[in-house]
C-alpha positions in Angstrom: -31.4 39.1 103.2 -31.1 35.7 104.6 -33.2 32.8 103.4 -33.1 29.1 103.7 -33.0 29.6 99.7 -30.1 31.4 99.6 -28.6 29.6 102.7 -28.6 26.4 100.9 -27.3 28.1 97.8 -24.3 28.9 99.6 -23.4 26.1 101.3 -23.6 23.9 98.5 -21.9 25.9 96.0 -19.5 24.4 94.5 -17.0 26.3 92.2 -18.3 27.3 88.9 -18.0 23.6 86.3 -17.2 24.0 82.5 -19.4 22.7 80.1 -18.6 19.1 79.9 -18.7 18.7 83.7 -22.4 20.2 83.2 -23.5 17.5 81.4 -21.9 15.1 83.2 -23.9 16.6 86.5 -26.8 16.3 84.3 -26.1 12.2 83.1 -26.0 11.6 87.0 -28.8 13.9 88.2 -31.1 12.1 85.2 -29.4 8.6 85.4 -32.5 6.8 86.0 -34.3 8.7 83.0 -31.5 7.8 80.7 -31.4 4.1 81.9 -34.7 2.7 82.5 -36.7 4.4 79.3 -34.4 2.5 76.9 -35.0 -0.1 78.5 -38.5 -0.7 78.5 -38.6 0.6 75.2 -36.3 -2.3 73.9 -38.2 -4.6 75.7 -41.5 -3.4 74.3 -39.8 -3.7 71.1 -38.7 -6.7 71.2 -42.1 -8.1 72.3 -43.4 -6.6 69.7 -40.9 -8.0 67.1 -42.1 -11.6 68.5 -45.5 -11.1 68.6 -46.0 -10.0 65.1 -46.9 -12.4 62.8 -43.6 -14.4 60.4 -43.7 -13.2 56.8 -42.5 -15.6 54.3 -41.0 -14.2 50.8 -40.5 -15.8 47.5 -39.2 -14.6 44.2 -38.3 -15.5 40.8 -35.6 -14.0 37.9 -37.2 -14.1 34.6 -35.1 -13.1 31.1 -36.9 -12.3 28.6 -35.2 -12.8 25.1 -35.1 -10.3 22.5 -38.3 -10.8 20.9 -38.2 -12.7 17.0 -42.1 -11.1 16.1 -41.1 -8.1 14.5 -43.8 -5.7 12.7 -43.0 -5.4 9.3 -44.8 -1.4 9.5 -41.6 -0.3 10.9 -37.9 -0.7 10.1 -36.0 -3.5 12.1 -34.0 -1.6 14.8 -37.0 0.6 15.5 -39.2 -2.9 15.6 -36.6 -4.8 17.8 -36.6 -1.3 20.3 -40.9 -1.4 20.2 -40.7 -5.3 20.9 -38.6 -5.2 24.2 -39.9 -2.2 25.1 -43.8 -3.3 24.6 -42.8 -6.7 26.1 -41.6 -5.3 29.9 -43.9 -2.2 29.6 -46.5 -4.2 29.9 -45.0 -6.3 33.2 -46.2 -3.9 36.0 -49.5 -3.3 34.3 -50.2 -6.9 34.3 -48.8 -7.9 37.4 -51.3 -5.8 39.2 -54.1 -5.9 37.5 -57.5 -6.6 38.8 -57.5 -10.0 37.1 -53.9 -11.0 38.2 -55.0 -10.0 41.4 -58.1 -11.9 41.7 -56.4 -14.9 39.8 -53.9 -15.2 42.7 -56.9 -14.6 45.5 -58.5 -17.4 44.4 -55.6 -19.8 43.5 -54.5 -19.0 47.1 -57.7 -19.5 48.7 -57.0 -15.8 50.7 -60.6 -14.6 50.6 -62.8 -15.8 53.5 -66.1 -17.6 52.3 -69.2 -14.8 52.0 -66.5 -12.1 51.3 -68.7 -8.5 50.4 -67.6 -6.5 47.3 -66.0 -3.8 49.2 -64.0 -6.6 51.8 -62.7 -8.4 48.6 -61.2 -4.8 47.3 -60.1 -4.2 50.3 -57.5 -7.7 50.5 -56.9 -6.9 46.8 -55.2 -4.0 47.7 -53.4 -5.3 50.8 -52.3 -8.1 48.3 -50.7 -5.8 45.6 -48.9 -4.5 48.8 -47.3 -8.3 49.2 -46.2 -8.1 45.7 -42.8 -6.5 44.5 -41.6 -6.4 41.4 -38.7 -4.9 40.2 -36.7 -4.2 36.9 -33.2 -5.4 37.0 -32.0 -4.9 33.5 -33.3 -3.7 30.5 -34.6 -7.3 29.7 -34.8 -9.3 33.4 -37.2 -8.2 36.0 -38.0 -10.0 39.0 -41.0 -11.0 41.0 -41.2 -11.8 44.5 -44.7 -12.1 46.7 -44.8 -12.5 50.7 -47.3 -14.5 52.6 -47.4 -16.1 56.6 -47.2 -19.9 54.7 -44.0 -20.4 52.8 -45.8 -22.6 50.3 -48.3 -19.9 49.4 -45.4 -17.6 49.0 -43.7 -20.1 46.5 -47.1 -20.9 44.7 -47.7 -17.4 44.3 -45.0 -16.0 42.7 -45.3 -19.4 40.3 -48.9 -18.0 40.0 -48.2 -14.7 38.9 -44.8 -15.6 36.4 -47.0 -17.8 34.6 -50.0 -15.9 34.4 -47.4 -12.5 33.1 -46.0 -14.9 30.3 -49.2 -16.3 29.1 -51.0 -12.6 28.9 -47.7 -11.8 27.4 -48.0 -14.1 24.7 -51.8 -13.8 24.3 -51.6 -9.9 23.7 -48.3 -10.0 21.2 -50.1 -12.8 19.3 -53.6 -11.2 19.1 -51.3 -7.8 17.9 -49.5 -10.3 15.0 -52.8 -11.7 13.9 -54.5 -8.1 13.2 -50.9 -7.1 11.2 -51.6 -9.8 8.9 -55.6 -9.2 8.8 -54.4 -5.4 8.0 -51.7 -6.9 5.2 -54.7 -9.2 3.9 -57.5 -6.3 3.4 -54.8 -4.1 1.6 -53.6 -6.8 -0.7 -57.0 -7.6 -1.6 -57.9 -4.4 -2.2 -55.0 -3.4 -4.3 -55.4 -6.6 -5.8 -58.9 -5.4 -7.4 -57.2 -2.3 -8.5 -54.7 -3.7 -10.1 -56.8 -6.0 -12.3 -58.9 -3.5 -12.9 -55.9 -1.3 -14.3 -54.6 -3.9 -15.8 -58.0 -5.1 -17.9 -58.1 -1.5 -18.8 -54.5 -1.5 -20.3 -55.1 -4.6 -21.7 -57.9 -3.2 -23.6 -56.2 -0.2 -24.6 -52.9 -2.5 -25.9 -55.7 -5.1 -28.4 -56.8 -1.9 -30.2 -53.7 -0.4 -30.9 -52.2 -3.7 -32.2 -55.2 -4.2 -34.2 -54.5 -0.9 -35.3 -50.3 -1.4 -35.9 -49.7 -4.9 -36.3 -45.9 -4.9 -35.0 -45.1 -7.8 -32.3 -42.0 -9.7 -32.5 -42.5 -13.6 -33.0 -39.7 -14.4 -31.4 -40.6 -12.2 -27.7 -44.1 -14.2 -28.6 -42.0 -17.6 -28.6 -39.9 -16.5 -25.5 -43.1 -15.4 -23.7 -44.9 -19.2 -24.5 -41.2 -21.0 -23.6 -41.8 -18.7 -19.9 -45.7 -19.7 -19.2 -44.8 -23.2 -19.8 -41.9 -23.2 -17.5 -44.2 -21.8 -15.1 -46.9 -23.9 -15.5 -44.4 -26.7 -14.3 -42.9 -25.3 -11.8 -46.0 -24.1 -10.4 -47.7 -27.8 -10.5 -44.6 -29.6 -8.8 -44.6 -26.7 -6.4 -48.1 -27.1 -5.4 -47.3 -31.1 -5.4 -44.4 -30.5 -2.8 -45.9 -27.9 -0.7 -49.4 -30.8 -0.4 -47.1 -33.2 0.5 -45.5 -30.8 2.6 -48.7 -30.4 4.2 -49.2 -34.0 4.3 -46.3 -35.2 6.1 -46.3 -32.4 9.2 -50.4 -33.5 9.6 -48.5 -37.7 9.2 -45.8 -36.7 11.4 -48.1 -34.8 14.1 -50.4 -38.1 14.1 -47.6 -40.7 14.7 -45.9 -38.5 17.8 -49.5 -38.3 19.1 -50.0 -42.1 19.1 -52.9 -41.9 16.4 -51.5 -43.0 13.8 -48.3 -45.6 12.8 -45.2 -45.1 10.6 -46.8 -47.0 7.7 -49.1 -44.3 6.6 -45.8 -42.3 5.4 -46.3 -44.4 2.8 -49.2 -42.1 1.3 -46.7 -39.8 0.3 -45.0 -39.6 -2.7 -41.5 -40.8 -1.3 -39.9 -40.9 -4.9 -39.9 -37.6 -5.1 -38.9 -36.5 -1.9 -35.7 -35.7 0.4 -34.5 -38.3 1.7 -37.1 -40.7 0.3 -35.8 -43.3 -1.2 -34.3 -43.9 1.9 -37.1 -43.8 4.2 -39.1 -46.4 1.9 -36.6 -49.6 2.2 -36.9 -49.1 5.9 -41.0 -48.2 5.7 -41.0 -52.0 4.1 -38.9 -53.6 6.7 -40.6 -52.2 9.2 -44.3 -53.6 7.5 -42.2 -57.1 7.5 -41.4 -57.1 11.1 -44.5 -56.1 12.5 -46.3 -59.3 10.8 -44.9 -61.4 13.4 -43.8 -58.7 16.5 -45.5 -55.5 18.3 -44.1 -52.8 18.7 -42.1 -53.2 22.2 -40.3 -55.9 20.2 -36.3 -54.1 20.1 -36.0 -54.3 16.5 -39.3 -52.5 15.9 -38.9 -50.2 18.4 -35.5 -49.1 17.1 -36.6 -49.4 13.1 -39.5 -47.3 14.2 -37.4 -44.7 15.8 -35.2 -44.9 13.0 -37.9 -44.2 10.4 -39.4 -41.4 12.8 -35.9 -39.4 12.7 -35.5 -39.2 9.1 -39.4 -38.6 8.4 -38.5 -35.4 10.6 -35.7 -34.7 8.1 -37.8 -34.6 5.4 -39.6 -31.4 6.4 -36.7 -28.9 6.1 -35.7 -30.1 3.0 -38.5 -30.4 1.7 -39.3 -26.8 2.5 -35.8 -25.6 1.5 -36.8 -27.2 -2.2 -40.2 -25.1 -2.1 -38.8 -22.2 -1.0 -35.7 -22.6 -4.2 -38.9 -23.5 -6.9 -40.9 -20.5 -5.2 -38.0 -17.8 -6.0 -37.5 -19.7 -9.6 -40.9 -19.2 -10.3 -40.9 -15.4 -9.2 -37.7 -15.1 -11.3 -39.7 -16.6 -14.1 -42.7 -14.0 -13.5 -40.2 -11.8 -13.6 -38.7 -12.6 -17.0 -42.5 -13.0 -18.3 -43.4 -9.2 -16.9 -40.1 -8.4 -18.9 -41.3 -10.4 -22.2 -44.9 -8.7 -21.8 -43.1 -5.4 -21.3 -41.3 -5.2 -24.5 -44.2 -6.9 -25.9 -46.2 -4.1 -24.8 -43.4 -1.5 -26.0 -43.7 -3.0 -29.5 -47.0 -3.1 -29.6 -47.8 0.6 -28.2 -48.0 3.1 -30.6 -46.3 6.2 -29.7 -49.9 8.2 -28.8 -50.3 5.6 -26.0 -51.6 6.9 -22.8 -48.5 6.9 -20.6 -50.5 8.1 -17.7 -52.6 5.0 -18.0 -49.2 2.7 -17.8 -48.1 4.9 -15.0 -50.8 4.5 -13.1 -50.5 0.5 -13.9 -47.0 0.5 -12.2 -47.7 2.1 -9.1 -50.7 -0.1 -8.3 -48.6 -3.2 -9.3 -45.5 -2.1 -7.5 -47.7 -1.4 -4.3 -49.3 -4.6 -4.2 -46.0 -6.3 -4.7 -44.8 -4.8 -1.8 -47.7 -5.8 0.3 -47.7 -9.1 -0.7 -44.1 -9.1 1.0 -45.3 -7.6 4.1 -48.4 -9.7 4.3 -45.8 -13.1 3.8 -43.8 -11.2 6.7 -46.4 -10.5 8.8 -47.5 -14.2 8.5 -44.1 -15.5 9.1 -44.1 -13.4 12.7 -47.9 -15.0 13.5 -46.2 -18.3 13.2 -43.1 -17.5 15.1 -45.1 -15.7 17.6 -47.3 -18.7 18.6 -43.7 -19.6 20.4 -43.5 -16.7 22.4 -43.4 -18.6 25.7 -39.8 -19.6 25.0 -38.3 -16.0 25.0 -38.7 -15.8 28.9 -36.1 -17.9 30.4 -36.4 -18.5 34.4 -32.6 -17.6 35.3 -33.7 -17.6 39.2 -36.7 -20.1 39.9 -38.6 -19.9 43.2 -38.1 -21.7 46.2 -40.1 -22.7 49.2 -38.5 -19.7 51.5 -36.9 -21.8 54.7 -36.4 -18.6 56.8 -39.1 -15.2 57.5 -38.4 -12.7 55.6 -40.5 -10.3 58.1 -40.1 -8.7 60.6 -36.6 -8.3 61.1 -36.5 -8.6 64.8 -32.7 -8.0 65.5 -33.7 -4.5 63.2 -36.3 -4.1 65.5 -34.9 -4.4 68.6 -31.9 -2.1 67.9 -34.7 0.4 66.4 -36.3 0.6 69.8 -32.6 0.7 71.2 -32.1 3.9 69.3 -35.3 5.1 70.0 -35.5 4.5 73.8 -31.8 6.5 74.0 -33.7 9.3 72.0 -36.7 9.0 74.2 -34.7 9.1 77.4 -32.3 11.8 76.5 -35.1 14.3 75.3 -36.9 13.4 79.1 -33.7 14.3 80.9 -33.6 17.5 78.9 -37.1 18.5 80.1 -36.7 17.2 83.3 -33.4 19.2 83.7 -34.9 22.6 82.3 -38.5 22.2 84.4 -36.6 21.5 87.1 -36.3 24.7 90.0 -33.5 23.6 91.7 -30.4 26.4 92.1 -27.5 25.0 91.2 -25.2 27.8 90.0 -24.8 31.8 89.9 -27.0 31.8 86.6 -29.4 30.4 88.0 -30.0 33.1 90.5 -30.6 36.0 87.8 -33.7 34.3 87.2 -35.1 35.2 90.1 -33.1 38.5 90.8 -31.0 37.6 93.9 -27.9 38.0 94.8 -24.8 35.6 95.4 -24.1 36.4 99.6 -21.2 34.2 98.8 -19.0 31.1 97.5 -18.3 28.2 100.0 -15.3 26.5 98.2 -15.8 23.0 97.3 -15.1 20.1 100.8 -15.3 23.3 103.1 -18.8 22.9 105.5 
């Protein structure tokens, strides 16, 4: 059987190509597909990477130091591992919060006047989209926010550090405050015990010396020799910790402007660091400002003068408290051993020993919680400075460039993808094509080869 099929089969036969030549055959029976789809796919891309819209982003490095408020519940390594660990755990949740969120909305102007409910949660989740934050180390994390004006972008990310710091700060110092309110209720609760224990004991002690007259005159002359010692010591310590007191509320007033050196001299300068010092120069400076003000060089430098050492004062003055504090609790202590062996003589050997038992544990418990309560104010106060743990290593910048989109990204995306596009068209072009090209081809429709015309022969 002769057809114009098979005819044309035959005469264009060629002999039978290899695999590679195939697919060369194919690259320059599809050439156009191959060619022109990645190229209006790049172009389309790299309309599209113009068109959109320039994204500017901003970021800033934060360190935060390891934190000083420790909680006396828990031993020190444990307490300096919860610190850290509270301090960034915190960070995502109050980066995206709700009220960060809205905090930066608003700051930014970014809601439209008349906004509904459901359109304002609607930009506050395409806003926690623009934010990144991210985790460096252990103690530095980063915060970066995008926006189409470079200043926003800066603002924002200025916006959010400080409002992470200050929420920081606001929830570690409301944690500090309820350890010491939880230190104060237990020390005055033991407190009440203990004098309660101690009234009982005391009680039990005046009948059975009554009963066995037997106390030593001389533990009775050491114990009166202690009380008075303390009696001092606890009167100059109250003196020095009022004038203490005094000169921080003095000190605060002059650096505020509301007050002038002279009224340093309402404190007891004899009897203070570095006082007789500071009173020579208190009079000079009374001398000279009788006839100049206080732009006058003299006085401007005798006041700064007397302003430095006043601020010397403080420490030392607080180092001296702090000696005549532990003298005192060494005295206490000697006096608790006077009244011990006081209490040993006096005892008679049927005394209650439960009773005194009972005594020491509520005593040595409310000794230790007066420590932890003087601890836990100690971290109150230190914590009121939380702001300076975080250190800004990396601050943020007014972005000079767009971050987004990445056109040259882009454009070599729709590159790849228009050479993917094209070469999966020539591959279904190729196969839904009918054409008979070869032997094979002809057992798909069950005929047979009449025979080969070598290739140039016509």
């Amino acid at each position: 059987m002769y057809n114009k099929q098979s005819y044309t089969l035959i005469t264009s036969m060629k002999q039978e190509e290899n695999g590679i030549d195939q697919i060369r055959g194919i690259a320059k029976r599809r050439k156009k597909l191959l060619i022109i789809i990645p190229i209006v796919v790049t172009i389309l891309s790299g309309v599209i990477a113009y068109v959109l819209p320039k994204q500017y982003q901003s970021s800033t490095t934060i360190l935060a130091q390891e934190s000083k408020t420790l909680n006396p519940l828990i031993s020190y390594r444990m307490a300096v591992q919860l610190a850290n660990k509270n301090q960034l755990g915190s960070f995502n949740q109050i980066i995206y919060s709700r009220t960060s969120i809205n905090m930066l909305i608003d700051s930014l102007n970014l809601a439209k006047p008349g906004i509904t409910a459901e359109e304002r949660g609607e930009l506050i989740k395409k806003v926690k989209k623009d934010i990144t934050t991210k985790l460096d180390q252990s103690n530095i994390f980063t915060i970066a926010y995008v926006n189409q004006n470079p200043h926003k972008a800066k603002r924002g990310v200025d916006l959010l550090s400080n409002h992470f710091i200050e929420s920081n700060q606001e929830l570690d110092d409301n944690q500090n405050l309820g350890t010491v309110k939880f230190f104060q209720n237990e020390v005055n609760r033991l407190k009440k015990i203990v004098d309660k224990k101690k009234a009982e004991r005391l009680s039990t002690m005046k009948k059975r010396v009554n009963a066995v007259p037997d106390e030593d005159p001389a533990l009775q002359s050491q114990l009166e020799g202690v009380n008075t010692s303390i009696g001092k010591v606890s009167t100059n310590l109250t003196h020095l910790q009022q004038q203490y007191d005094l000169l921080n509320s003095l000190d605060s007033a002059i650096r505020s402007g509301r007050g002038d050196v002279p009224i340093l001299m309402k404190l007891d300068l004899d009897n203070l660091p570095y006082g007789t010092n500071l009173q020579p120069l208190l009079q000079k400076y009374i001398s000279l400002k009788q006839n100049y003000t206080d732009k006058y060089p003299a006085v401007k430098q005798l006041k700064q003068q007397i302003t430095d050492l006043a601020g010397q004062i403080p420490p030392a003055l607080k180092t001296k408290i702090n000696s005549l504090s532990q003298h005192k609790d060494k005295l206490e202590s000697q006096r608790s051993t006077i009244v011990s062996q006081i209490e040993e003589n006096s005892l008679a050997k049927g005394e209650d020993q439960s009773q005194a038992d009972d005594y020491g544990v509520y005593q040595g418990l409310y000794n230790k919680m007066k420590v932890k309560l003087e601890q836990a104010r100690v971290n109150y106060q230190l914590g009121l400075n939380g702001k300076q743990q975080f250190i800004v290593i990396d601050p943020a910048i007014i972005p000079s460039k767009p971050s987004k989109p990445k056109r040259k990204l882009i454009i070599v995306g729709g590159l790849m993808m228009g050479l993917l596009i094209g070469i999966i068209t020539a591959a279904a072009a190729e196969m839904l094509d009918t054409t008979i090209r070869s032997p094979k081809d002809l057992e798909l429709y069950g005929k047979p080869v009449i025979a080969f015309i070598p290739e140039g022969s016509h």
